[in-house]
mmJSON file of the N, C-alpha and C atoms, coordinates in Angstrom:
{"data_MODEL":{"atom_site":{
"group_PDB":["ATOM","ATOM","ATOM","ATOM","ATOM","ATOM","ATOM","ATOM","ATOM","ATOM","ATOM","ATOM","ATOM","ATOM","ATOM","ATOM","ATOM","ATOM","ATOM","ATOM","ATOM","ATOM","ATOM","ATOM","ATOM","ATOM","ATOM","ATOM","ATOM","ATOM","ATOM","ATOM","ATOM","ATOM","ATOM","ATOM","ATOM","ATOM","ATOM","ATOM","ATOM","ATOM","ATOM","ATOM","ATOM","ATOM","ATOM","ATOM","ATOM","ATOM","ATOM","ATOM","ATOM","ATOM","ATOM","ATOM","ATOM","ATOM","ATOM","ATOM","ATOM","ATOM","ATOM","ATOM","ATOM","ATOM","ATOM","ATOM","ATOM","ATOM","ATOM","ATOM","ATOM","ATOM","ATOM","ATOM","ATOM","ATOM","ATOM","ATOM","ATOM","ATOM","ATOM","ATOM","ATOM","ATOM","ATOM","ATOM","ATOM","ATOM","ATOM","ATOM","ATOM","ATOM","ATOM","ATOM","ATOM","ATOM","ATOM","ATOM","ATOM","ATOM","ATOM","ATOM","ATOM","ATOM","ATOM","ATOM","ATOM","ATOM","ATOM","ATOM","ATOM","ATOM","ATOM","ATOM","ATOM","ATOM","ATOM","ATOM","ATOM","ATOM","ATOM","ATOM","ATOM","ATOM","ATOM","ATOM","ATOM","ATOM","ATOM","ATOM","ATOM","ATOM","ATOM","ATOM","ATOM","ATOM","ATOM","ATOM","ATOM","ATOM","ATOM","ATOM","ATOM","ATOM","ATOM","ATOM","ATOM","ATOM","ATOM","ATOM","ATOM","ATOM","ATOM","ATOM","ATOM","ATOM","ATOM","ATOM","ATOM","ATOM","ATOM","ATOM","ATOM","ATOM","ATOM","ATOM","ATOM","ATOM","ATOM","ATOM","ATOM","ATOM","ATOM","ATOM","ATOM","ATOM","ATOM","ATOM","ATOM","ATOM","ATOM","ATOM","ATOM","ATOM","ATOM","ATOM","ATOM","ATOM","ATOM","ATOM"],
"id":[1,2,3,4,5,6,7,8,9,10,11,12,13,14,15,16,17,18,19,20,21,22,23,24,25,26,27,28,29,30,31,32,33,34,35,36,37,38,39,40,41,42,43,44,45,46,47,48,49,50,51,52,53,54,55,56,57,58,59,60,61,62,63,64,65,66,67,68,69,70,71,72,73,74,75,76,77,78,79,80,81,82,83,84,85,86,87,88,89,90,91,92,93,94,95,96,97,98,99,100,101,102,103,104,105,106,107,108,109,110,111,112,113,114,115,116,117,118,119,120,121,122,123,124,125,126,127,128,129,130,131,132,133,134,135,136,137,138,139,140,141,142,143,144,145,146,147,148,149,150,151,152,153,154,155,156,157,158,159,160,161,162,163,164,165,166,167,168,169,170,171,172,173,174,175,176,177,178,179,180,181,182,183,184,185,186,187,188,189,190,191,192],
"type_symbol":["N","C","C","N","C","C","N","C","C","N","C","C","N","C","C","N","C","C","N","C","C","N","C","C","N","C","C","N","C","C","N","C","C","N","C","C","N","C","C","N","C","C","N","C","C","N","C","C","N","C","C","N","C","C","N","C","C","N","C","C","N","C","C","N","C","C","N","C","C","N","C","C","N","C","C","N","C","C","N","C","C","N","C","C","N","C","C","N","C","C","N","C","C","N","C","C","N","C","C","N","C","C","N","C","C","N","C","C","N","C","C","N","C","C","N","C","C","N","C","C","N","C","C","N","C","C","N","C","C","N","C","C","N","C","C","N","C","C","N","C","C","N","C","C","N","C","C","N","C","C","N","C","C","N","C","C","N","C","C","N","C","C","N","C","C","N","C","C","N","C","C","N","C","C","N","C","C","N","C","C","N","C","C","N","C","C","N","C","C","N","C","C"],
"label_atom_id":["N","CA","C","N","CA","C","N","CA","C","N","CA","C","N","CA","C","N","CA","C","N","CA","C","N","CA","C","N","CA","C","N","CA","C","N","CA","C","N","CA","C","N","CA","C","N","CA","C","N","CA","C","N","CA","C","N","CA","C","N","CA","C","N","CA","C","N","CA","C","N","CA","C","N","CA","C","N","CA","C","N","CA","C","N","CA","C","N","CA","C","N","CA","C","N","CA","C","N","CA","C","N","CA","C","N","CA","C","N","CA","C","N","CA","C","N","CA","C","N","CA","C","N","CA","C","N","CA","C","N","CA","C","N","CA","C","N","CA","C","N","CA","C","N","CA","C","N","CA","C","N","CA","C","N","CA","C","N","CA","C","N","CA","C","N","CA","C","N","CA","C","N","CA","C","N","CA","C","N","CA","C","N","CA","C","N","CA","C","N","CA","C","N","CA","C","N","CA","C","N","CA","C","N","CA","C","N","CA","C","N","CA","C","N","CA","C","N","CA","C","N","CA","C"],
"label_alt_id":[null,null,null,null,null,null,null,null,null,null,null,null,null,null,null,null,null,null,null,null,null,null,null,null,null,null,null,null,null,null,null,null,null,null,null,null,null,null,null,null,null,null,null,null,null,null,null,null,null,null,null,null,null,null,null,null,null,null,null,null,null,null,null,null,null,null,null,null,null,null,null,null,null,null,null,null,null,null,null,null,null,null,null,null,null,null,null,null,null,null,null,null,null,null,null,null,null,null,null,null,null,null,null,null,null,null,null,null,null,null,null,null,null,null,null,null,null,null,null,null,null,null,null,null,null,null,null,null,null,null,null,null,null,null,null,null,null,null,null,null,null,null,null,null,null,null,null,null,null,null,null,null,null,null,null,null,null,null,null,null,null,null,null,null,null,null,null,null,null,null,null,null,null,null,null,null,null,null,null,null,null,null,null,null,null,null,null,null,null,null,null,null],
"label_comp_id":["UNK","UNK","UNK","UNK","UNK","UNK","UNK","UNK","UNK","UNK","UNK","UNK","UNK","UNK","UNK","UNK","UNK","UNK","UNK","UNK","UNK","UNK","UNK","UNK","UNK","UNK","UNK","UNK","UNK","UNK","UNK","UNK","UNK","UNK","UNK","UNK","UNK","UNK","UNK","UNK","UNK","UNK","UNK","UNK","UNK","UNK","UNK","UNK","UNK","UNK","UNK","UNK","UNK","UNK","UNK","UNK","UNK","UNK","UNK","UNK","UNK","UNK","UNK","UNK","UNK","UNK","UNK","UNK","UNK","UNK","UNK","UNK","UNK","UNK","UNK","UNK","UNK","UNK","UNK","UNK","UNK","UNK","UNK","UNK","UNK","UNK","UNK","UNK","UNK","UNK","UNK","UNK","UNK","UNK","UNK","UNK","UNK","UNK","UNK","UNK","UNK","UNK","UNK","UNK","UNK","UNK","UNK","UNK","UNK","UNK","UNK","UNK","UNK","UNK","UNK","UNK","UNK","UNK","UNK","UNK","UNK","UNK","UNK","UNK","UNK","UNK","UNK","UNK","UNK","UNK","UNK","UNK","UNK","UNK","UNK","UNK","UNK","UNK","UNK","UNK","UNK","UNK","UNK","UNK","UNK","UNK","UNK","UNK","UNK","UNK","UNK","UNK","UNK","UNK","UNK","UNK","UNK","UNK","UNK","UNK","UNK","UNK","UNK","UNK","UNK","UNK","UNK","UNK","UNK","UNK","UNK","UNK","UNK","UNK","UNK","UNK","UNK","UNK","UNK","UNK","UNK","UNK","UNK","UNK","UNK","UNK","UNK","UNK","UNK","UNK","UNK","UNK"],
"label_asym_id":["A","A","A","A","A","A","A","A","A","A","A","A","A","A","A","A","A","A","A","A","A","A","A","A","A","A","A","A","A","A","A","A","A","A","A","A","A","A","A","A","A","A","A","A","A","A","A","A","A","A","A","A","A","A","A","A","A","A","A","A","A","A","A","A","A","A","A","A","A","A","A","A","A","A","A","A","A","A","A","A","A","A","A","A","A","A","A","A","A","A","A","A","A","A","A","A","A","A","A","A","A","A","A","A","A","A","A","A","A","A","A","A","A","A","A","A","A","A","A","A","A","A","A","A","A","A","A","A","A","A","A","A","A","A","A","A","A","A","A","A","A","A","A","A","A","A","A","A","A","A","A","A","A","A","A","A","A","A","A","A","A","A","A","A","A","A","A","A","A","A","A","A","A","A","A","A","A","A","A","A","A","A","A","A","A","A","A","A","A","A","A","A"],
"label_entity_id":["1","1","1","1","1","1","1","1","1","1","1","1","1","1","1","1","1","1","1","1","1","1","1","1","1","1","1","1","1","1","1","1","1","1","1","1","1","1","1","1","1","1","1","1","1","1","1","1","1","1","1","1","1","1","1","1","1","1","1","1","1","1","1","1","1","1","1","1","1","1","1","1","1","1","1","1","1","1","1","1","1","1","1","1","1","1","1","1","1","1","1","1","1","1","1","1","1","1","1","1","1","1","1","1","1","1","1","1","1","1","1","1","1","1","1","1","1","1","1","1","1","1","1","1","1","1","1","1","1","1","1","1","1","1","1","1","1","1","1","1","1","1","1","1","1","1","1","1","1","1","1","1","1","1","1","1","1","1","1","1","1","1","1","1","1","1","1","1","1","1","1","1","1","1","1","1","1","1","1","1","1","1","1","1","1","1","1","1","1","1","1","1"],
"label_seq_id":[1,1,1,2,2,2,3,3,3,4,4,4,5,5,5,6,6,6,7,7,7,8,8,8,9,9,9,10,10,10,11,11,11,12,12,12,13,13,13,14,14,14,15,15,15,16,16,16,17,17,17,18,18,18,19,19,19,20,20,20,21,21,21,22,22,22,23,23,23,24,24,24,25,25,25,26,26,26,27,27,27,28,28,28,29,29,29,30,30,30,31,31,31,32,32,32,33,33,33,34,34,34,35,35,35,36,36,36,37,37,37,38,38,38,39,39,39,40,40,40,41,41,41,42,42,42,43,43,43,44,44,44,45,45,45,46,46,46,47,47,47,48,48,48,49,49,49,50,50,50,51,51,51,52,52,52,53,53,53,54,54,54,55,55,55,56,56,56,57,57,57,58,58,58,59,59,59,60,60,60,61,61,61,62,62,62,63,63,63,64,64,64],
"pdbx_PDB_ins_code":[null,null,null,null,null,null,null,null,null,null,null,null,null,null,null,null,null,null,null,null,null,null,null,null,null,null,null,null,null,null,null,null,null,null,null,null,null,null,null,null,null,null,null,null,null,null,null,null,null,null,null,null,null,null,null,null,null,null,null,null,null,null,null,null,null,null,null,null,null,null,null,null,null,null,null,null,null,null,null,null,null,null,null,null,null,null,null,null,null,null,null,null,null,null,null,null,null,null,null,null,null,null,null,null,null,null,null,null,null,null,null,null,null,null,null,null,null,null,null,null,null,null,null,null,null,null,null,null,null,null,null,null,null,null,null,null,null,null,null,null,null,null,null,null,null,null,null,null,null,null,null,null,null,null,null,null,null,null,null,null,null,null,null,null,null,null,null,null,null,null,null,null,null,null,null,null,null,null,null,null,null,null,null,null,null,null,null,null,null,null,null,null],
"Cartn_x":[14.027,13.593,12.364,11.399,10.046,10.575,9.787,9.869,10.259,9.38,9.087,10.285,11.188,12.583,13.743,13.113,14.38,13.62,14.596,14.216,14.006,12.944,12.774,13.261,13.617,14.319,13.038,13.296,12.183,12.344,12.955,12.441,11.858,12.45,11.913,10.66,11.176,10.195,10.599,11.913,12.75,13.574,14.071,14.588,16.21,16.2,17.984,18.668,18.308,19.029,18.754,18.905,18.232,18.335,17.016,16.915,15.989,16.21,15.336,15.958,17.269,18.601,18.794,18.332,18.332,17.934,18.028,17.571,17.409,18.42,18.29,16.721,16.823,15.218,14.695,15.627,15.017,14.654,15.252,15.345,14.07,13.685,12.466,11.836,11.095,10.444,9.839,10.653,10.009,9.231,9.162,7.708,6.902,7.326,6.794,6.267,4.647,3.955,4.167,4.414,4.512,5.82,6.944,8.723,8.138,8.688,8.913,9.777,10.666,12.201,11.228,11.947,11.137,12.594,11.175,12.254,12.703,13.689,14.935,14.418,14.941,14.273,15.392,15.04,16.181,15.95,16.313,16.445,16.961,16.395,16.921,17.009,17.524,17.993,18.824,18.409,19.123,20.053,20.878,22.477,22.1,21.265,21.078,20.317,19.571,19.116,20.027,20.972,22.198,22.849,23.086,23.345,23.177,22.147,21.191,21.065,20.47,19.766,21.183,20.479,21.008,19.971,20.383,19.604,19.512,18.947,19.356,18.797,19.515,18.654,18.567,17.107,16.813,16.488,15.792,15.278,13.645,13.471,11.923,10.928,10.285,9.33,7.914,7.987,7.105,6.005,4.68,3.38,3.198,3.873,3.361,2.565],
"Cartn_y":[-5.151,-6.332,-5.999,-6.727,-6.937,-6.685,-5.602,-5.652,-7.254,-8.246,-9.538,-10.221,-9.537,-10.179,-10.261,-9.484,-8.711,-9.27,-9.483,-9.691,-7.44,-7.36,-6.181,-6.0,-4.472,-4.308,-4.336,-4.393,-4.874,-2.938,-2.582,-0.787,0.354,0.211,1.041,0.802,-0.838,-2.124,-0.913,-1.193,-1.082,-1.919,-1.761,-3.305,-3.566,-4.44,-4.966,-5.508,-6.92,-7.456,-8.431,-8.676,-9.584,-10.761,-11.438,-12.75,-14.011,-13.271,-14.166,-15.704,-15.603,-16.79,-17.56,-17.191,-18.416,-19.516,-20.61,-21.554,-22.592,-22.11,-22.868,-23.255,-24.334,-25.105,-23.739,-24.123,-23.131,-21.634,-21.131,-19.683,-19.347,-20.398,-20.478,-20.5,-21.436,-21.612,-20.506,-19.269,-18.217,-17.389,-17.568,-17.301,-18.106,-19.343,-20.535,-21.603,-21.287,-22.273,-24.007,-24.417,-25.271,-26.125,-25.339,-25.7,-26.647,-27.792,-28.624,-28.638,-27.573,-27.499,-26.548,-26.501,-25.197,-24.325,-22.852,-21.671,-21.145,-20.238,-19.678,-18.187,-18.037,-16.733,-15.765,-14.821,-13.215,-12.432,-11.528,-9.899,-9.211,-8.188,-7.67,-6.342,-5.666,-4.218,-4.025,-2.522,-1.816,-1.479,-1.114,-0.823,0.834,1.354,3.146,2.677,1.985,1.314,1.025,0.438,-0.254,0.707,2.087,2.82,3.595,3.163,3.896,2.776,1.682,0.925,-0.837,-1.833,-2.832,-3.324,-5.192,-6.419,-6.98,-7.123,-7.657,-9.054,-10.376,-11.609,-11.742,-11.947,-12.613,-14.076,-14.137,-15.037,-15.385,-16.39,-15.938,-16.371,-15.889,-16.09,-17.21,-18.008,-19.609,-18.903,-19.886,-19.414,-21.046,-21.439,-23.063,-22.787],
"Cartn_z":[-14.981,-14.259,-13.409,-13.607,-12.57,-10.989,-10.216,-8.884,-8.185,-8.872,-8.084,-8.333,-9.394,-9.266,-7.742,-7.506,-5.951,-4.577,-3.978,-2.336,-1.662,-1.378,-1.221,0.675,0.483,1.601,2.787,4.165,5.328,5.564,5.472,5.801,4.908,3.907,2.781,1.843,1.703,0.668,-0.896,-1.123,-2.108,-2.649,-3.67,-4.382,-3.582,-2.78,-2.312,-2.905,-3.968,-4.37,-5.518,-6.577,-7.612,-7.218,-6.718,-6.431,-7.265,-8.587,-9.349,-9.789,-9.942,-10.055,-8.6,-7.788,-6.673,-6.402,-6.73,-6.621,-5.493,-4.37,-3.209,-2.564,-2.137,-2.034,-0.786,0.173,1.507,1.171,0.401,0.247,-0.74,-1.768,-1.865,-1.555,-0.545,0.64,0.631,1.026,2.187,1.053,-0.017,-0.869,-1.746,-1.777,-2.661,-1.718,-1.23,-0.392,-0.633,-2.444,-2.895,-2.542,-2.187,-1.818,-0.937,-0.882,0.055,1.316,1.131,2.399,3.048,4.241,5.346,5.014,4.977,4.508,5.385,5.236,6.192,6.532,7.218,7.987,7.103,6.787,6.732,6.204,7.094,6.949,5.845,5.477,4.056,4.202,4.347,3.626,2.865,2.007,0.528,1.327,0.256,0.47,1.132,0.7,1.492,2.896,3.077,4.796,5.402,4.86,5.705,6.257,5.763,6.411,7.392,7.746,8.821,10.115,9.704,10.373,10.038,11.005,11.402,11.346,11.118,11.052,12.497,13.667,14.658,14.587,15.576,15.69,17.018,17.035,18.566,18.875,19.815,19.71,19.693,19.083,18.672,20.068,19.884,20.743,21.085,21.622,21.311,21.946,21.488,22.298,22.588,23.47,23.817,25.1],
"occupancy":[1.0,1.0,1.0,1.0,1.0,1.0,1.0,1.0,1.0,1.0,1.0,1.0,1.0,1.0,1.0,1.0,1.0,1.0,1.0,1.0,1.0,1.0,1.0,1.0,1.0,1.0,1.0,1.0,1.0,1.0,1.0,1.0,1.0,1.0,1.0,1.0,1.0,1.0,1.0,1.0,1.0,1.0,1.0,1.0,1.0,1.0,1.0,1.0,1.0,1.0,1.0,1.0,1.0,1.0,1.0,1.0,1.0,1.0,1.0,1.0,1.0,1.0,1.0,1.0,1.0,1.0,1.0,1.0,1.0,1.0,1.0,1.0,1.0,1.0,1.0,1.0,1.0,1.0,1.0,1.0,1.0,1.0,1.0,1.0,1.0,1.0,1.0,1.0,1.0,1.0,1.0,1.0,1.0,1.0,1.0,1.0,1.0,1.0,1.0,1.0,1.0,1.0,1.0,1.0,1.0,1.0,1.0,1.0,1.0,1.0,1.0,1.0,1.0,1.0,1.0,1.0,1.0,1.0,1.0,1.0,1.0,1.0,1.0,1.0,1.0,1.0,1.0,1.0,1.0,1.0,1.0,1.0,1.0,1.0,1.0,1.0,1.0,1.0,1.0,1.0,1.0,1.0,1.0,1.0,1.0,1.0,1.0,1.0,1.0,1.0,1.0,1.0,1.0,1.0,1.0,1.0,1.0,1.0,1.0,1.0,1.0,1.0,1.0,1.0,1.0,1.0,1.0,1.0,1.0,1.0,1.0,1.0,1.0,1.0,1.0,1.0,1.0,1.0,1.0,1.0,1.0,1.0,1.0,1.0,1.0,1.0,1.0,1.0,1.0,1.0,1.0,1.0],
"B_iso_or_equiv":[0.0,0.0,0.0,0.0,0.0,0.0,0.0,0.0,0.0,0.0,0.0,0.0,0.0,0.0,0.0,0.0,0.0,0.0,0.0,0.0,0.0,0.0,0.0,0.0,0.0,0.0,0.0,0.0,0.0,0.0,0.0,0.0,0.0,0.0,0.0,0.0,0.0,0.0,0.0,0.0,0.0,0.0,0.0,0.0,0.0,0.0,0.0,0.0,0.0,0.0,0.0,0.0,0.0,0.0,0.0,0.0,0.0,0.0,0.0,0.0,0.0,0.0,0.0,0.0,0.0,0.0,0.0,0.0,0.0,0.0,0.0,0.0,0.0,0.0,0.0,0.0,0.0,0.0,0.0,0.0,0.0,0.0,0.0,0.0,0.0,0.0,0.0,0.0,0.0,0.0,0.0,0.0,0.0,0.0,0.0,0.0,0.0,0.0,0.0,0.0,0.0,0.0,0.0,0.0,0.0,0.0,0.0,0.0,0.0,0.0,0.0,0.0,0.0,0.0,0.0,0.0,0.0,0.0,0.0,0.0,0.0,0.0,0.0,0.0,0.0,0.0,0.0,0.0,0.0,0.0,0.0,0.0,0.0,0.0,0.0,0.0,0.0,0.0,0.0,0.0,0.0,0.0,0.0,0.0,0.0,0.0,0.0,0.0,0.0,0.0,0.0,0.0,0.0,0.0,0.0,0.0,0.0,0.0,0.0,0.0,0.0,0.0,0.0,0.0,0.0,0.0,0.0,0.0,0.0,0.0,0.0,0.0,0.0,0.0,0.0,0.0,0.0,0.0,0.0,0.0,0.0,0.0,0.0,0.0,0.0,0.0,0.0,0.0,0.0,0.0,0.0,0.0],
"pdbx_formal_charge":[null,null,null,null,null,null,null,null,null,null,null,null,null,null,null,null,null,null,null,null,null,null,null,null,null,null,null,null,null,null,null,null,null,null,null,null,null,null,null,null,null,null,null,null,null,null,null,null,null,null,null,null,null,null,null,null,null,null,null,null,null,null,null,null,null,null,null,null,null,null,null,null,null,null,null,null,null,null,null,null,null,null,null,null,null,null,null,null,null,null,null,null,null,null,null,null,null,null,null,null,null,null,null,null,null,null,null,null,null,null,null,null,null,null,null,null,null,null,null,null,null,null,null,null,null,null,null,null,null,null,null,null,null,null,null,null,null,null,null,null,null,null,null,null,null,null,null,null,null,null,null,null,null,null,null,null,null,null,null,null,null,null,null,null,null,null,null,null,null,null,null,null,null,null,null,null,null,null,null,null,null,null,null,null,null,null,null,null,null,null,null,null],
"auth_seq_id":[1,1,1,2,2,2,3,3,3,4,4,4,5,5,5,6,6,6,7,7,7,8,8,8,9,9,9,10,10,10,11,11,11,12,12,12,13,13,13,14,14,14,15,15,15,16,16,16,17,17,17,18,18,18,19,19,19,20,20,20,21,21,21,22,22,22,23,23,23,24,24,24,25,25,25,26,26,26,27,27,27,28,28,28,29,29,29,30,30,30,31,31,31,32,32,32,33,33,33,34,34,34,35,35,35,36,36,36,37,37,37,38,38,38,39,39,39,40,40,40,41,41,41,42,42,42,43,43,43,44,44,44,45,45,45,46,46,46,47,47,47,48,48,48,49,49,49,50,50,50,51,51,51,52,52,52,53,53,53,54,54,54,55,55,55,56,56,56,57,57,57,58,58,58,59,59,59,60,60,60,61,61,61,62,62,62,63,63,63,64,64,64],
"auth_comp_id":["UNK","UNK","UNK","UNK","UNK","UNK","UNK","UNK","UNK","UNK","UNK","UNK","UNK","UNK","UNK","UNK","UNK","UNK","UNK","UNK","UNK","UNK","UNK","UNK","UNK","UNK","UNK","UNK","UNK","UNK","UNK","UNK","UNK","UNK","UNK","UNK","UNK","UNK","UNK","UNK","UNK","UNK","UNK","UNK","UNK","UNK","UNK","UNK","UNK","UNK","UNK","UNK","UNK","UNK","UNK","UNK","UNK","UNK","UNK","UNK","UNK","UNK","UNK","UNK","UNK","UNK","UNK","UNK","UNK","UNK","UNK","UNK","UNK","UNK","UNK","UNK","UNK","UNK","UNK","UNK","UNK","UNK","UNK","UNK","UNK","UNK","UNK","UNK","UNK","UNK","UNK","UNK","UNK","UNK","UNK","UNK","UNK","UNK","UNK","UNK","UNK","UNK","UNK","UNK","UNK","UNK","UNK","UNK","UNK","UNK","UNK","UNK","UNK","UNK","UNK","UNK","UNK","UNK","UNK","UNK","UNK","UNK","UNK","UNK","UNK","UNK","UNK","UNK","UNK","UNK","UNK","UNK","UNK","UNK","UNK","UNK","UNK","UNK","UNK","UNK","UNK","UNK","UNK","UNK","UNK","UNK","UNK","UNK","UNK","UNK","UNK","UNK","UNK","UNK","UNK","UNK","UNK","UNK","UNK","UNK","UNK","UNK","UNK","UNK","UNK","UNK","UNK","UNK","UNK","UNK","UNK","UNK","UNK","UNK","UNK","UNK","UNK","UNK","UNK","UNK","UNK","UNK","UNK","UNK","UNK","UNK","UNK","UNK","UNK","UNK","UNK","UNK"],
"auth_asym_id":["A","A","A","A","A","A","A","A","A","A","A","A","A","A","A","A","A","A","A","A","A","A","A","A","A","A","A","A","A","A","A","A","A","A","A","A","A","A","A","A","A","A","A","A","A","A","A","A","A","A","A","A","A","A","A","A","A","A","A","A","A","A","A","A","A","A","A","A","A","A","A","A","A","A","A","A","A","A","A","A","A","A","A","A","A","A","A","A","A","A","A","A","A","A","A","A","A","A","A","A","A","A","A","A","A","A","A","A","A","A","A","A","A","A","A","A","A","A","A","A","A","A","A","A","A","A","A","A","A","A","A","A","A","A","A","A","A","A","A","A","A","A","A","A","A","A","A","A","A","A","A","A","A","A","A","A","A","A","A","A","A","A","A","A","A","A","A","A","A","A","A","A","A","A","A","A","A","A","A","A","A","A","A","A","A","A","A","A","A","A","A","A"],
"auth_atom_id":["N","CA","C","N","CA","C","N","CA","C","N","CA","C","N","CA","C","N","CA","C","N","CA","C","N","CA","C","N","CA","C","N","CA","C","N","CA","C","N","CA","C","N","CA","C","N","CA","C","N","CA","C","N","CA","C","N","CA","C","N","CA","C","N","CA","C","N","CA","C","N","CA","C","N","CA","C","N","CA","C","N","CA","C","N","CA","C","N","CA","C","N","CA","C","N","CA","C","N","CA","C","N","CA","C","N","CA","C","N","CA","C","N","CA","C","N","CA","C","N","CA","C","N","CA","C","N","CA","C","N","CA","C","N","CA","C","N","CA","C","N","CA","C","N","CA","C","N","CA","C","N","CA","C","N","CA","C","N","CA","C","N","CA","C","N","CA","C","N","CA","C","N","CA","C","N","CA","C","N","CA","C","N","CA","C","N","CA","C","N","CA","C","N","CA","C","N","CA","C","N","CA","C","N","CA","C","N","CA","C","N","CA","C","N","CA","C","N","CA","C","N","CA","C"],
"pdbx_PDB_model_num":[1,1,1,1,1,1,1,1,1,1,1,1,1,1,1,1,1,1,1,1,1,1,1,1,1,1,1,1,1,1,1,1,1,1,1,1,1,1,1,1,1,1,1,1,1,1,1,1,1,1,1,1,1,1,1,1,1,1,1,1,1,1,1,1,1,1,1,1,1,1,1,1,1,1,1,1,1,1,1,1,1,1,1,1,1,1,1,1,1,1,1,1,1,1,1,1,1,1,1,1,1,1,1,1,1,1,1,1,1,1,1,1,1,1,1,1,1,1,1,1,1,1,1,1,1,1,1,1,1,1,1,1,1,1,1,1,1,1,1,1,1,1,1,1,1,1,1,1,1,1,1,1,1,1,1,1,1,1,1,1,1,1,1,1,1,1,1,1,1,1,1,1,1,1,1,1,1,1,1,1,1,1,1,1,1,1,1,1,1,1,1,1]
}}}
């Protein structure tokens, strides 16, 4: 499978998970400028990152 199949991990930028079968509108979004839904934010690490490291959520930060 093509790299561009997988949601790649945010530490390594290694393959996490086959995301070529997803079809949810939002989850598209967050690489398809064309999606109409606003995309969803998330964190990704490989199953060997996970062992090391954690996803944390904050809160984001506004520039109003």
């Amino acid at each position: 499978m093509a790299l561009c199949d997988y949601a790649i991990c945010h530490k390594c930028e290694g393959k996490a998970f086959y995301d070529a079968n997803i079809s949810d509108p939002a989850y598209c979004a967050t690489w398809d400028p064309e999606e109409e839904s606003d995309p969803i934010g998330i964190a990704v690490l490989c199953a060997e990152c996970n062992k090391t490291y954690e996803a944390i959520i904050v809160l984001r930060e506004c520039n109003e």
